[in-house]
C-alpha positions in Angstrom: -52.3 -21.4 -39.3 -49.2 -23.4 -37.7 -46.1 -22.6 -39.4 -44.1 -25.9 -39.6 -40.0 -25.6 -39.6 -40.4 -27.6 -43.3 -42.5 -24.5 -44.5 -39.6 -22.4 -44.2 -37.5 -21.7 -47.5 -33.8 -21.9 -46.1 -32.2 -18.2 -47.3 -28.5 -17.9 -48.1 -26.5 -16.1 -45.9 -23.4 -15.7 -47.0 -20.8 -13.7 -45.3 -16.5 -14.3 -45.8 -14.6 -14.3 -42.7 -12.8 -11.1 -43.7 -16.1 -9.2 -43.7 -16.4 -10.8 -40.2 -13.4 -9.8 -39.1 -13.6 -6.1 -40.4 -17.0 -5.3 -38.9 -15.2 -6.8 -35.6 -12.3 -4.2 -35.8 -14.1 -1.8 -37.4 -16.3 -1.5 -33.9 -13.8 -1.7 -31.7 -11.4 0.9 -33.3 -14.4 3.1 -33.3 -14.1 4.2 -36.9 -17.0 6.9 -37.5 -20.0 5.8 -39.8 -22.6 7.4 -41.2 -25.1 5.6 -38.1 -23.2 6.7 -35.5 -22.9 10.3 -33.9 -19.6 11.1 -31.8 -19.4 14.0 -29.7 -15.9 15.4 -28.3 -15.1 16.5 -25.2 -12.5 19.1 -24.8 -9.1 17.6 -23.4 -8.6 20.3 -20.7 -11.3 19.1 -18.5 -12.9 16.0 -18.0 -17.1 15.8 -18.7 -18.0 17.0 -15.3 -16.0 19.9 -15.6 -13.4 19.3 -13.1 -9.8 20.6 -13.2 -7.4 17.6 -14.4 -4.6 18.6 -12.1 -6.5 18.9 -8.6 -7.5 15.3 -9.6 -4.0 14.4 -10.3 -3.1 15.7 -7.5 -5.3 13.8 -5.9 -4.7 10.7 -7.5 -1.0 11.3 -6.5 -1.5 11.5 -2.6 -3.8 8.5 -2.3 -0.9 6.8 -3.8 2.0 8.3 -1.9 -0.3 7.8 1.2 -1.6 4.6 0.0 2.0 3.1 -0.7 3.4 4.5 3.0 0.5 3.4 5.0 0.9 -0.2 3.8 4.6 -0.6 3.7 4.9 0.5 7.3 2.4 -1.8 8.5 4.1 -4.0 6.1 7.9 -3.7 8.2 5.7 -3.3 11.6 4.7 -6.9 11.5 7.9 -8.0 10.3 9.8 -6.4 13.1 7.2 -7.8 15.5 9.4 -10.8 17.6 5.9 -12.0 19.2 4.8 -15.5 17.7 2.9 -15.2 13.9 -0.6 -15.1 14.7 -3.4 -15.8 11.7 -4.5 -12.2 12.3 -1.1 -11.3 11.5 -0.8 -13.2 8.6 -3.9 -11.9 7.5 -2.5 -8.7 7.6 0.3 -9.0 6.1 -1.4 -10.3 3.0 -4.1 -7.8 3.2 -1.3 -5.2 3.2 0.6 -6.8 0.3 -2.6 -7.3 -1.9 -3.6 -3.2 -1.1 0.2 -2.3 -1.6 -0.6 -4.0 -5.3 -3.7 -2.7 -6.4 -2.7 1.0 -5.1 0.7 0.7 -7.2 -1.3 -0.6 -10.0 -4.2 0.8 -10.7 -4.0 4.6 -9.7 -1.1 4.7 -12.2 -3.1 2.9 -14.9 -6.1 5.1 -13.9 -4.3 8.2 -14.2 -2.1 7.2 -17.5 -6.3 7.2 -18.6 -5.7 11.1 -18.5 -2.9 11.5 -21.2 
């Protein structure tokens, strides 16, 4: 038997914006429903059992590290009086772009903790 698209009785589906937009928020606020099953995790150590303050710790000398390392190759090549090179420039823009992501996102990694 070939089932034909004209064969096919067209069923209402009716569903209001609002609904729509509920069941949107609803998922992403992570409200609790009878379907789903949430476990928590104590707050004084992370799944893997780790201590939260060596890795704050840690967190905190990558970025003081981090942050020194690249500003002083930062004022190196801007102190140098030789002529610009591309690998310089290179450099310089390489040390900008780390300078950025270790000032951004180790403190929006570690704000995660709180």
């Amino acid at each position: 038997m070939v089932l034909n698209y004209e064969d096919i009785e067209e069923v209402p589906f009716e569903v209001t914006t609002a609904e729509v937009d509920r069941q949107f928020w609803d998922y992403f606020d992570n409200k609790v429903t009878s379907s789903l099953n949430f476990t928590t995790v104590p707050t004084s150590a992370d799944p893997g059992g780790r201590d939260q303050g060596l890795i704050l710790a840690t967190y905190g000398v990558l970025l003081a590290v981090g942050a020194f390392g690249n500003m002083a190759v930062l004022v190196t090549l801007a102190k140098s009086r030789r002529r610009k090179s591309r690998v310089d420039f290179l450099m310089t823009h390489l040390a900008i772009a780390d300078v950025c992501v270790t000032c951004g996102v180790i403190p929006l990694e570690v704000s995660g903790w709180f």
